[in-house]
Every structure is written in structure tokens, then in C-alpha cells.
MISE-359790 format. One record per atom (N, C-alpha, C, O): x, y, z; residue in three letters. Coordinates in steps of 0.001 Angstrom, whole numbers, plus 500000, padded with zeros to 6 digits. Layout:
<rolums>
XYZALA ...
</rolums>
This chain:
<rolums>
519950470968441948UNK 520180470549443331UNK 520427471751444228UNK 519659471984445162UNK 521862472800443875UNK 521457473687444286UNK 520137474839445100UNK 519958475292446231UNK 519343474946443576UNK 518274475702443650UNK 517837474676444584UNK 518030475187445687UNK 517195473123444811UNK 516642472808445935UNK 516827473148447142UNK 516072473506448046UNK 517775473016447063UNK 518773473325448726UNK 518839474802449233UNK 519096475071450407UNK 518563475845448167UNK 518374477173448864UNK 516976477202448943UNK 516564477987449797UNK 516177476631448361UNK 515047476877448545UNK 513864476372449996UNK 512907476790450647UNK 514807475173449853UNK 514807474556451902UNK 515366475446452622UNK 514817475990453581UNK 516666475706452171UNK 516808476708453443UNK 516114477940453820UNK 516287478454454925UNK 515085478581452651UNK 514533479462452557UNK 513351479526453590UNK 513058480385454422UNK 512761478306453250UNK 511930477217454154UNK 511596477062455314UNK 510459476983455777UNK 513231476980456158UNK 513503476739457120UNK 513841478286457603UNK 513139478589458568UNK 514556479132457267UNK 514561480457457802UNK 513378480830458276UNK 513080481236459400UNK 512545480611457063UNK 511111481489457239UNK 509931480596458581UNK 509074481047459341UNK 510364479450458375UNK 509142478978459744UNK 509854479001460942UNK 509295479226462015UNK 511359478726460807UNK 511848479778462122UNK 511364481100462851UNK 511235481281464062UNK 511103482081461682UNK 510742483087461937UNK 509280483115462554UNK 508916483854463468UNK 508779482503462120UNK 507137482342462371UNK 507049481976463763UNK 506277482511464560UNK 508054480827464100UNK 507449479672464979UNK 508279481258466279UNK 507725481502467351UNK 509131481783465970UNK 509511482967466747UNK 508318483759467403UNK 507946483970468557UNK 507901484091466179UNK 506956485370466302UNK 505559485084466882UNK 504824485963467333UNK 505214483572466821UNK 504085483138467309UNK 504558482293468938UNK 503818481606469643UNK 505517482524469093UNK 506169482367470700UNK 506146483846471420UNK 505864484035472603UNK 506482484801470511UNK 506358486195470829UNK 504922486344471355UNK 504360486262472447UNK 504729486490470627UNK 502675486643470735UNK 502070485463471757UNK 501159485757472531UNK 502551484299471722UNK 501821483609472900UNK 502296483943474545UNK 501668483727475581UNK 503726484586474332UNK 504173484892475848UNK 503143486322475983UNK 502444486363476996UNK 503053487295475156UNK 502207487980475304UNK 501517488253475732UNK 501408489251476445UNK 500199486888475274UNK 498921486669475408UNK 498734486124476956UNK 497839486467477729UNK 499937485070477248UNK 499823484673478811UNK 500343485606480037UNK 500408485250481214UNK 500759487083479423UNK 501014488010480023UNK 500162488531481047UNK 500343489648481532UNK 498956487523481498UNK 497891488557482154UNK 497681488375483775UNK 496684488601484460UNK 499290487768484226UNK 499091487089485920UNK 499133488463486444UNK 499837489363485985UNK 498038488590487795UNK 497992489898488407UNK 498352489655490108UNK 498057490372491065UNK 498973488582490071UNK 499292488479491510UNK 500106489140492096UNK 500143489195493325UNK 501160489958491076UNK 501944491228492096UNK 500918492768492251UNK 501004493671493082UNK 500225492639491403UNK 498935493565491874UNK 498235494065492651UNK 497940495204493013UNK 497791492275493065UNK 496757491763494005UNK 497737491624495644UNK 497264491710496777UNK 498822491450495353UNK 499421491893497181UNK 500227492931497297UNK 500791493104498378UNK 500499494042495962UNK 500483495269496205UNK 499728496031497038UNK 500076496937497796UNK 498080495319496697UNK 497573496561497034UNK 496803495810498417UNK 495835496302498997UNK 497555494349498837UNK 497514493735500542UNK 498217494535501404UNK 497825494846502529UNK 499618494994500719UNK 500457495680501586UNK 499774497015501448UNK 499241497443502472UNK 499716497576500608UNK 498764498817500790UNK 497965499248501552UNK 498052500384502017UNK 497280498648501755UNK 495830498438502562UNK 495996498625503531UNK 495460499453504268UNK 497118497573503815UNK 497864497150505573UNK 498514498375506238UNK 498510498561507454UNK 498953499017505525UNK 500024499505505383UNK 499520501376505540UNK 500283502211506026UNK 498629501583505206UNK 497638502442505259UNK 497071502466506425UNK 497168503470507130UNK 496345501304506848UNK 495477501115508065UNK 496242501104508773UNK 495550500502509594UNK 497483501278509460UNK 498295501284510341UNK 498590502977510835UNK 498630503383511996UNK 498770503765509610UNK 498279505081509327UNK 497462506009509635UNK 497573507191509960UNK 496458505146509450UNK 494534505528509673UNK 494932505228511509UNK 494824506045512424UNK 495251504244511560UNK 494531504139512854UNK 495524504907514248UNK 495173505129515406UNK 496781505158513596UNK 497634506353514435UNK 497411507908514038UNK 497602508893514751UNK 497088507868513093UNK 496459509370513004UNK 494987509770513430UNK 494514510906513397UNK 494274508451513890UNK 492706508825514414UNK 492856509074515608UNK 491753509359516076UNK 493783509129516497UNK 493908509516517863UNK 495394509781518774UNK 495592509862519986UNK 496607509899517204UNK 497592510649517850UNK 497774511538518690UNK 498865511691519240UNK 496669512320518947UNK 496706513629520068UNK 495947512980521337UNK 495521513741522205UNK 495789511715521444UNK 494806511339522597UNK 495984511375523974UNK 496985510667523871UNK 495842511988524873UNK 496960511987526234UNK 495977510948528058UNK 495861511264529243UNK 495591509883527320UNK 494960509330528504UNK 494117508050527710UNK 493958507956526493UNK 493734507306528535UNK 493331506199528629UNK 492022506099528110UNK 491042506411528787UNK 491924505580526664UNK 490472506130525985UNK 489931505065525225UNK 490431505105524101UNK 489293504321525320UNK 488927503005524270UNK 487768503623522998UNK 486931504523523066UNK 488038502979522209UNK 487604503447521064UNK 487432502301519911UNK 488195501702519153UNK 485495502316520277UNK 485319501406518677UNK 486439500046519235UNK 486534500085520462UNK 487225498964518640UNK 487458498141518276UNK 488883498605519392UNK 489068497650520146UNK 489400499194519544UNK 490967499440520129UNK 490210500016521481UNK 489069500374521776UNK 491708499883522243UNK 492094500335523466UNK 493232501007523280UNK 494258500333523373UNK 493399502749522919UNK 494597503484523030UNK 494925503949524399UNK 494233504520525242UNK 496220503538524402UNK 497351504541526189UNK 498234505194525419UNK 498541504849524278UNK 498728506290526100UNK 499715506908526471UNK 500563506949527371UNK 500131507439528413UNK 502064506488527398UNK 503024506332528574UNK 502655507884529398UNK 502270507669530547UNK 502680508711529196UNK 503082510162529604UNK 501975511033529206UNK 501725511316528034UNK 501157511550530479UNK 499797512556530087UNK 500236513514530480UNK 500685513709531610UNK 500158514359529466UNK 500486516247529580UNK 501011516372528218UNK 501317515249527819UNK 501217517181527432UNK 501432517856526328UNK 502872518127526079UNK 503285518098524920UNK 503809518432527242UNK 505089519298527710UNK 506296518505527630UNK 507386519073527564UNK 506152516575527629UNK 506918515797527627UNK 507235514607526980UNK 506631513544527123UNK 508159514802526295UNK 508717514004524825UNK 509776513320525018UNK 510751513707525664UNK 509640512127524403UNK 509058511492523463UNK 507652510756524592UNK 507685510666525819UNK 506692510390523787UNK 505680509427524244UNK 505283508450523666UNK 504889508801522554UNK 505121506950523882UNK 504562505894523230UNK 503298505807523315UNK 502741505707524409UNK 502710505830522285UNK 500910505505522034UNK 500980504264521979UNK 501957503933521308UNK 500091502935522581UNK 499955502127521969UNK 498628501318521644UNK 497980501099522667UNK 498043500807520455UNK 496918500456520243UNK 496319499124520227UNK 496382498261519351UNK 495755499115521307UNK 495368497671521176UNK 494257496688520727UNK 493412496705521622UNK 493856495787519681UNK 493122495510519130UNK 492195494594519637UNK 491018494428519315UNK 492947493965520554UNK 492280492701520911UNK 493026491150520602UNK 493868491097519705UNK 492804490359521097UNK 493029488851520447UNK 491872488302519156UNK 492012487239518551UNK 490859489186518946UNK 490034488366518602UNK 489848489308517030UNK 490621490265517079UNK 489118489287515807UNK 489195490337514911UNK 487833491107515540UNK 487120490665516441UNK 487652492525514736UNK 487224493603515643UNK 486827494469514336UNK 487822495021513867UNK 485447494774513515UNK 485219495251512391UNK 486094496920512724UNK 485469497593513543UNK 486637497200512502UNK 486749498809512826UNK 485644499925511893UNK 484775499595511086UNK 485980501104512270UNK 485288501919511398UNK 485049501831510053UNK 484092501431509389UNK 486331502380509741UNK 486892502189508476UNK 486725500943507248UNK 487045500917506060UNK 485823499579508493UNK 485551498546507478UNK 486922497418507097UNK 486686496523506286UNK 488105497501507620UNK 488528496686507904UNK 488771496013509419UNK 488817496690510446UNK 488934494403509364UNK 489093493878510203UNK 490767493797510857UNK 491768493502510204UNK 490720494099512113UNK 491840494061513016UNK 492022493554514018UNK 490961493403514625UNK 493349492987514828UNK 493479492539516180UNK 494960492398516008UNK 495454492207514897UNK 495861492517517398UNK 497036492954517519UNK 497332494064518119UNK 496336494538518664UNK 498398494766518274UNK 498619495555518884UNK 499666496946517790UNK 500629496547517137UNK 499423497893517777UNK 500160498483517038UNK 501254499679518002UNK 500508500294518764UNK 502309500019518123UNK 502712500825519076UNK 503768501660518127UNK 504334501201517135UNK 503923503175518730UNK 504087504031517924UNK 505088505000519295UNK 504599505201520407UNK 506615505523518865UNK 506515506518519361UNK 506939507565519135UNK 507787507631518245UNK 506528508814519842UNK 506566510278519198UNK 507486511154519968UNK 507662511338521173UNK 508144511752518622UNK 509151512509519169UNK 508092513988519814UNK 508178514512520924UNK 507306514295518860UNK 506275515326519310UNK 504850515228518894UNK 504123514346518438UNK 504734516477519228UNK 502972516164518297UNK 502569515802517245UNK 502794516637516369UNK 501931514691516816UNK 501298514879515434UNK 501313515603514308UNK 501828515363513215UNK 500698516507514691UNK 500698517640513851UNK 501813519011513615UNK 501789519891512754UNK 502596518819514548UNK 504122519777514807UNK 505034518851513889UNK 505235517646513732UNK 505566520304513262UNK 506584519814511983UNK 507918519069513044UNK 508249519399514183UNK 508495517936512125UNK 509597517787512355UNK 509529516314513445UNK 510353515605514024UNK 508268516367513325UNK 507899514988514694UNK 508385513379514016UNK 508191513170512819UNK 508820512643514628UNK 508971511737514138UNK 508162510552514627UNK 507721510802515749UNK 507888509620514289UNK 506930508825514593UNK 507226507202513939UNK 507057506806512786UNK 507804506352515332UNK 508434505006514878UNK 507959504296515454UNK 507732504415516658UNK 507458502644514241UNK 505911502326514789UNK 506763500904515014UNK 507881500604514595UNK 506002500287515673UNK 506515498521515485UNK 504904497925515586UNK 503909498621515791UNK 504935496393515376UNK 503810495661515363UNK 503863494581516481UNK 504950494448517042UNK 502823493789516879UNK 502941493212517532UNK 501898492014517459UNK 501119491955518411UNK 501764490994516403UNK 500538490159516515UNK 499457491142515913UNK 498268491247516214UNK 500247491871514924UNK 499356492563514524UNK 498368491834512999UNK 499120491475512093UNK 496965491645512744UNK 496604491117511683UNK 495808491818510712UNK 494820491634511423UNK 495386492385509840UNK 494821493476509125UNK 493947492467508010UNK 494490491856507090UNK 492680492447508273UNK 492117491737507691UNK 492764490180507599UNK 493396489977506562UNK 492708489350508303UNK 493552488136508751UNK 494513488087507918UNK 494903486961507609UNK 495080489090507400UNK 496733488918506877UNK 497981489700507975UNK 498217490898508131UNK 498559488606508554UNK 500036489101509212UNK 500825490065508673UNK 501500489973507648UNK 500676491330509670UNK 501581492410509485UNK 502888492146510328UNK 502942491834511518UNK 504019492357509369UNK 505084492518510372UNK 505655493741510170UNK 505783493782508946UNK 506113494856510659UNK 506476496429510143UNK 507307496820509574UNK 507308497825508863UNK 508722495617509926UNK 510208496133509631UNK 510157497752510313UNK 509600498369511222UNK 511063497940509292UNK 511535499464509852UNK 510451500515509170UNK 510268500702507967UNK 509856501079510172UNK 508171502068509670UNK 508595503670510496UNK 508906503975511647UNK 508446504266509481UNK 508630505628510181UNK 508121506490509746UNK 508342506703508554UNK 507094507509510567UNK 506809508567510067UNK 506979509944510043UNK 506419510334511068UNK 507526511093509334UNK 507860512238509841UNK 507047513242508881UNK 506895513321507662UNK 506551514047510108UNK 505852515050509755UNK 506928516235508994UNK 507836516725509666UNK 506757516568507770UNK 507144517735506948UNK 507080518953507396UNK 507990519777507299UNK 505880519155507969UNK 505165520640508112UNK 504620520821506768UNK 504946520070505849UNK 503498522149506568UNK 503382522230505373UNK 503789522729504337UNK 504507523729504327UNK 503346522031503154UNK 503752522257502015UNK 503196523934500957UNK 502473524867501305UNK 503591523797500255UNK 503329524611499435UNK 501646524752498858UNK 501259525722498205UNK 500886523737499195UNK 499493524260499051UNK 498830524529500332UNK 497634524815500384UNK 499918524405501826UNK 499310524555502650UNK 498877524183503819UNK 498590524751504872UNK 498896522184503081UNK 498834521236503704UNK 499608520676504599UNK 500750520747504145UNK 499622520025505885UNK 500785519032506375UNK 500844517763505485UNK 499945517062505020UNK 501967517709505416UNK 502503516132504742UNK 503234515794505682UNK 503797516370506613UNK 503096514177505091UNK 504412513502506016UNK 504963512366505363UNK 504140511511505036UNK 506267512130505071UNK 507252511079504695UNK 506741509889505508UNK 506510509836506716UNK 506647509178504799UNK 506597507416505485UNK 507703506806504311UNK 507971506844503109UNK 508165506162505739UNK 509637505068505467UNK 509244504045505681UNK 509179503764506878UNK 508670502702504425UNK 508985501386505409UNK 510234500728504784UNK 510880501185503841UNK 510346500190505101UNK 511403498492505011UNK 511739497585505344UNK 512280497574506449UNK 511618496343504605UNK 512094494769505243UNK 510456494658505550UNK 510488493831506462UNK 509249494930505385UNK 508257495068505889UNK 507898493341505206UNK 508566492695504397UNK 506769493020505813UNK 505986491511505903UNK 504528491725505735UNK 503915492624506310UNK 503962490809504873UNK 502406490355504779UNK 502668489261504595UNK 503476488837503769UNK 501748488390505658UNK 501864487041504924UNK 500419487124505456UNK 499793487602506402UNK 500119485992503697UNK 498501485875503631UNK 498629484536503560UNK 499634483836503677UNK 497296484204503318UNK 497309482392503134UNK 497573481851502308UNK 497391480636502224UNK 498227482745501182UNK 498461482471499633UNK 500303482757500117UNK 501207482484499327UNK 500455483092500932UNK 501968483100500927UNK 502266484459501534UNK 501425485182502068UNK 503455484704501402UNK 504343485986502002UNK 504753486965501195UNK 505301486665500134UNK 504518488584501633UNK 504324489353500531UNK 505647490173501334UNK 505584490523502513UNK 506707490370500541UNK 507773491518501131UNK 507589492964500525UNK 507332493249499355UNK 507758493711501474UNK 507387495034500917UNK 508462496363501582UNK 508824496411502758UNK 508811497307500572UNK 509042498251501578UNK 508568499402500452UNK 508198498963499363UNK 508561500725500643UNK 507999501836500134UNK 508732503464500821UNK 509202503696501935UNK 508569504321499661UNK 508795505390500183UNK 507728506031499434UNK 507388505813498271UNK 506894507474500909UNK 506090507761500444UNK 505578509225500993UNK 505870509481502161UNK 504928510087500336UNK 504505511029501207UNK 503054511495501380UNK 502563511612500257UNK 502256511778502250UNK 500803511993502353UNK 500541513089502782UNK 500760513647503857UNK 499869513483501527UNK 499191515385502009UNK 497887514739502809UNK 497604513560502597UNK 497137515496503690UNK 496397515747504710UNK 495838516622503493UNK 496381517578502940UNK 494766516107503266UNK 493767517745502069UNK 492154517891502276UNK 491273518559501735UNK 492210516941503324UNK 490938517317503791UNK 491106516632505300UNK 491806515633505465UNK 490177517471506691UNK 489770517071507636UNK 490568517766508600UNK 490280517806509796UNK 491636518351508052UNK 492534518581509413UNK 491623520045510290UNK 491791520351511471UNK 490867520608509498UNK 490495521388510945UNK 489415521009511772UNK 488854521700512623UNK 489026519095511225UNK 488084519161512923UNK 488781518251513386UNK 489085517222512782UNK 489036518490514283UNK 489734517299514974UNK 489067516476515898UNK 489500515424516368UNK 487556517230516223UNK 487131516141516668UNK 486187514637516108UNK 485713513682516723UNK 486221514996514763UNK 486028513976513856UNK 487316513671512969UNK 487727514394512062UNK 487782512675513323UNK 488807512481512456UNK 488454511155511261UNK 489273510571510551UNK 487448511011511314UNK 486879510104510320UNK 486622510613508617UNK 486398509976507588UNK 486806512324508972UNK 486608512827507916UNK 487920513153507364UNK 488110514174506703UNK 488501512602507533UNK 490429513083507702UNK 490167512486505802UNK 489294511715505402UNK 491167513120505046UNK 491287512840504066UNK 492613512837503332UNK 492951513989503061UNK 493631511751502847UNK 495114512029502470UNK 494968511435500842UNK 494207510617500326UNK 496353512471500197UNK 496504511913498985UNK 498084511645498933UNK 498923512536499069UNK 498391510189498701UNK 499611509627498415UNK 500729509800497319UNK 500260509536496211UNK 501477510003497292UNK 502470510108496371UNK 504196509109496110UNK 505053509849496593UNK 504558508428495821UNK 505940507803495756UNK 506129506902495536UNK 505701506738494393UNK 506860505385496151UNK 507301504542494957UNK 507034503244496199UNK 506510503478497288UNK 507560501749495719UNK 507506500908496269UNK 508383500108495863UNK 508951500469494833UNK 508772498933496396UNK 509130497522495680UNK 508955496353496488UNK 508647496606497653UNK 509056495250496218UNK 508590494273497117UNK 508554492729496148UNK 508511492894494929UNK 508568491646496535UNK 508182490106496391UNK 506910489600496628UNK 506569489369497788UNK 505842489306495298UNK 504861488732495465UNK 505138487509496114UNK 506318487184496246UNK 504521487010496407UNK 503942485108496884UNK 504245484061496261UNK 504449482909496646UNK 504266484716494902UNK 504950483949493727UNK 506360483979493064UNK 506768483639491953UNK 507050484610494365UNK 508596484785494701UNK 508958485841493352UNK 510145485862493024UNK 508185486542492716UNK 508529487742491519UNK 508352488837492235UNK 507394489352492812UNK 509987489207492011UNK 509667491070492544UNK 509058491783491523UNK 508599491453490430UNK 509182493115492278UNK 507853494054491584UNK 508555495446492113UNK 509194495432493165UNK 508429496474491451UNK 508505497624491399UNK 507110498852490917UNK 506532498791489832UNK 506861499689491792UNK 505569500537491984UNK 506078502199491791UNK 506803502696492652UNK 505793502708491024UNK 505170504024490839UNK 504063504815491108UNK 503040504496490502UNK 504001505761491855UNK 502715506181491711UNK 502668507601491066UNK 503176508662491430UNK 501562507140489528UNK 501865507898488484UNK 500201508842488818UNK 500234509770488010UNK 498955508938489585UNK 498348509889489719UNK 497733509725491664UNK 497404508606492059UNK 497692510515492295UNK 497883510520493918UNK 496922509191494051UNK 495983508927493300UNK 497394508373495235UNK 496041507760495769UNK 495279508164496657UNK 495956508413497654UNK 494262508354496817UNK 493116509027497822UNK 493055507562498378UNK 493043506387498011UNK 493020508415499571UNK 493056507460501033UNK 492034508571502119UNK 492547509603502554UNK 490423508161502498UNK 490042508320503109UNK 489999507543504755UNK 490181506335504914UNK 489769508352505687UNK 489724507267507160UNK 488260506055507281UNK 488118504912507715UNK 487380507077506633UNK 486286506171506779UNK 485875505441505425UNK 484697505361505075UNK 487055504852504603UNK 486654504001503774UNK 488009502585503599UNK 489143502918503255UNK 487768501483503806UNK 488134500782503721UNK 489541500631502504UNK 490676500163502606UNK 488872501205501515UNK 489838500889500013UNK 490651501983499577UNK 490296502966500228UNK 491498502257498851UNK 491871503031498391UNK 490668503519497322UNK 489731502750497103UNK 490744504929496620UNK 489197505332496441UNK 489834505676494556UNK 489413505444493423UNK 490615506102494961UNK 490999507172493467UNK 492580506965493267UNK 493434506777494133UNK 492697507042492083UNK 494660507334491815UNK 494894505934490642UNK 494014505077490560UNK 495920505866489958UNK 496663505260489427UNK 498539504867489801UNK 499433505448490415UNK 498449503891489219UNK 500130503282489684UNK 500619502506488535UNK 499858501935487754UNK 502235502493488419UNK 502540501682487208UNK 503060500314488419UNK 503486500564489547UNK 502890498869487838UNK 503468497884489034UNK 504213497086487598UNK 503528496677486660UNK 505734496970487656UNK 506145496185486873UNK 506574494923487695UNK 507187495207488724UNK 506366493480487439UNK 507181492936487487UNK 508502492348486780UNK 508758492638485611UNK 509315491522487535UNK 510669491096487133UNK 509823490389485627UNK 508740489804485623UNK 510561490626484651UNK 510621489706483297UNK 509022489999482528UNK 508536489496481515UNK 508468491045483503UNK 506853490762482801UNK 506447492463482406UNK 507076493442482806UNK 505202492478481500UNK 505163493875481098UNK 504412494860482463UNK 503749494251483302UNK 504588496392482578UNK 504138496731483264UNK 502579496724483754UNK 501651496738482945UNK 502446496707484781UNK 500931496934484501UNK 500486497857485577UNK 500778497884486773UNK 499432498874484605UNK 498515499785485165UNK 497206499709485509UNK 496221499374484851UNK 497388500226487130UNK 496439499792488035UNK 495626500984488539UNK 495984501681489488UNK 494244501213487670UNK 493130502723488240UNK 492612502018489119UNK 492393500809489044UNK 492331502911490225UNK 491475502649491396UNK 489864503294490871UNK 488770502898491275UNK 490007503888490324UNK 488852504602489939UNK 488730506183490040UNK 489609507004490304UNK 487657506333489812UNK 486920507778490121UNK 486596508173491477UNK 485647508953491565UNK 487068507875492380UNK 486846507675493983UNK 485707507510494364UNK 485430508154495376UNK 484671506698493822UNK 483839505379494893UNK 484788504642495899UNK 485990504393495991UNK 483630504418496610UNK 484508503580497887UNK 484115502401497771UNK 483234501963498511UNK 484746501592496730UNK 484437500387496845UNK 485697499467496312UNK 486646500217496083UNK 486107497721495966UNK 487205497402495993UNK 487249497105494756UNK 487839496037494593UNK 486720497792493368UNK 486871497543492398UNK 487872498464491425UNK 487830499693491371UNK 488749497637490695UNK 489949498617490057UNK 490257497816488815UNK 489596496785488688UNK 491176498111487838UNK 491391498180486486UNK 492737498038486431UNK 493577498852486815UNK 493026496275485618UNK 494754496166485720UNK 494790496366484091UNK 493927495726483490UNK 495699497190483277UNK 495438497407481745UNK 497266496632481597UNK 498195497162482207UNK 497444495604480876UNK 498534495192480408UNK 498466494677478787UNK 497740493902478165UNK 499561495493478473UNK 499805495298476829UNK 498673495959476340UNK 498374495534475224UNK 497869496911476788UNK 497069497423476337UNK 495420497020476514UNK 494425497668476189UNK 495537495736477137UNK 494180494980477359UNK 493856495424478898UNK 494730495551479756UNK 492322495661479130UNK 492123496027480642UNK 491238494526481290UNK 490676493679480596UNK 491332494546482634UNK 491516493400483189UNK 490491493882484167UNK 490895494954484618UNK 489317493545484698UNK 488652494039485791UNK 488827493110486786UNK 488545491912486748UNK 489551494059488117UNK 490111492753488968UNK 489528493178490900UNK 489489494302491402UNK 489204491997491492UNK 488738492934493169UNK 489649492907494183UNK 490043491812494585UNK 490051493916494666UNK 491349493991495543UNK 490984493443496831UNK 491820493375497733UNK 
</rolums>
């Protein structure tokens, strides 16, 4: 009787263990939701193009329409600081250069020039929409570094409390970040050729109410005249789930990228 009775319990230990290990492996396997991914790289985008489109004509001192916007300046002359740029999109969407769609108003103001170290640059939104997803800015700031050690100007961007809401829901975001300038800065009269590589961190609430935390583990290339992010890698963990790594690629300009979780790669379109 004994021997029966340890031998059930033996029984029972062991398909415990199993029925464990095959719960292990099935949470695993359903490990493959990419929706903090997929409005990572909404706020990204957004978040960028707000970027793109104050650095394509930060030095403009007068009343200049351009492509899809209407940029002013409170104050024309060079000599008097601070000045508000502000950009206006339209009511209606408006293909821009760059290949995304815009309308809203974006307004920005500067402690100095653009390109003069030490400038600060604090943006707000206004009905602003970036590819029909609602930007709201929270607190957005940009300050020019001066350059760095290869040469380049960089500049710190601060957001926080920041907003996307898409039609899939509301994406919270804020980020700290810095962008070398590594190509374009000496023509200025094409700034389409402007070229930045990103560096720093993020966190934020998918749609699917799971926060998320962002690394950026190789630069992202961010051109003016391309819509997507082109090149770079990022680690995006969410709350309770395994990390996942996100290549943009070899810098084509196009919206195709690579989510690899638990070791499996995922071909996904941003």
C-alpha cells in the first residue's frame, strides 16, 4: 500500500512538473504581440517629423510658404531674442516632402539660432496630426549642445507627458534623446539633405494599456527626405513580456523592419 501511494505521488509530482513546463513554453510561444513596437515607432515618426520640419527652416526670418506649410516669424532681423516660428499646415492633410502626411500647426520658440550652441527651442502643438494620428507635445524641448567631439552639432531633445492617439487607441510617450547632424549641415540651402543619427532612451503606454521601455542599442538614421526611420536598432521591453529587438535595417528608405523575440524574427511594417 505504501509503495502504491509513493508511487502516485511520484505521478503526481511529475505531471505537475510537465503540465508547468508546458505552460512555460506555451506563454512563450504566445510571446509574439508587437503592439508596443508598432506605436513606438508612431511616436517616433511623429515625433521626428516635428524635428524635420523645425529644422527645415529654423533660420527662415520672414514670411515664406513652403511645400505643404506656411512658416512666420514674430521678429525679422537676426539681433533679437527670443523668436516664435510658427508652422502652419493647414486644416486639411498636405503630402509633405519627406512623404508624410500633415495638418495643424506646430509652434516653436527660440532662445537663439538654430545652429548657435546653447539655444533652446520649446515647441507646443496645436491640432497638430502626423499622418492622421493626433499629436499632443507635452513638454518638448530642444537644446542645441554645440559640437561634439566628432565635430558635429547635436542637440538634446526632452519630451514628456507626450500623446498619440491613433484609431487603435492612445499611445503615451516621453523620451530622452540626442541627434548628431552628420550629414547636410553645410548647405543650407538644401536642407532636405540634412542627415541625423539618434541616440537615448524612451518609455511610454501602448493602446493596449502595457508600458514599455526603449533603448537605443545602435544610432537611428533619420534622414529629412525620407519618411521612415532608415537604419539602427532598439531594445523595446514590455511590462511582464520578453524584450524585443527592433532592426530598421541597412538604411533603405522604406517601412520595413525586424521584431526578433525569444530569439524568433518577426517581419513586421511600421
Amino acid at each position: 500500500m505504501k509503495t502504491t501511494k509513493r508511487i502516485a505521488l511520484i505521478a503526481f509530482i511529475l505531471l505537475i512538473g510537465f503540465a508547468y513546463t508546458g505552460c512555460r513554453k506555451n506563454d512563450r510561444d504566445n510571446d509574439k504581440d508587437t503592439t508596443s513596437a508598432r506605436d513606438n515607432f508612431f511616436a517616433e515618426n511623429a515625433f521626428a517629423g516635428i524635428f524635420k520640419s523645425i529644422g527645415e527652416y529654423a533660420d527662415s526670418s520672414a514670411l515664406i510658404r513652403v511645400g505643404c506649410a506656411i512658416y512666420t516669424v514674430d521678429s525679422i532681423g537676426t539681433t533679437s531674442w527670443p523668436k516664435t516660428l510658427t508652422i502652419n499646415f493647414g486644416t486639411t492633410n498636405c503630402m509633405c516632402a519627406d512623404g508624410n502626411l500633415r495638418r495643424g500647426i506646430i509652434t516653436a520658440s527660440f532662445t537663439g539660432r538654430y545652429r548657435d550652441s546653447l539655444t533652446v527651442i520649446t515647441i507646443s502643438t496645436s491640432n497638430y496630426y502626423h499622418n492622421n494620428n493626433f499629436v499632443q507635445s507635452g513638454t518638448h524641448t530642444i537644446t542645441n549642445n554645440g559640437r561634439n567631439a566628432s565635430g558635429n552639432l547635436s542637440y538634446t531633445i526632452n519630451v514628456q507627458n507626450a500623446s498619440v492617439i491613433t484609431s487603435s487607441g492612445t499611445i503615451s510617450w516621453n523620451s530622452y534623446r540626442t541627434r548628431e547632424w552628420i550629414a547636410g549641415e553645410s548647405t543650407a540651402a538644401n536642407p532636405m539633405d540634412d542627415v541625423y543619427s539618434i541616440t537615448g532612451s524612451a518609455n511610454g503606454r501602448a493602446v493596449n494599456a502595457n508600458t514599455f521601455t526603449v533603448t537605443i542599442d545602435n544610432p537611428l538614421i533619420v534622414a529629412l527626405n525620407c519618411p521612415y526611420i532608415q537604419k539602427g536598432k532598439l531594445t523595446l521591453t514590455p511590462t511582464s513580456l520578453s524584450p524585443r529587438i527592433i532592426d530598421f535595417g541597412g538604411g533603405a528608405c522604406d517601412n520595413n523592419a525586424t521584431v526578433r523575440i525569444n530569439g524568433v524574427v518577426y517581419e513586421v511594417t511600421m
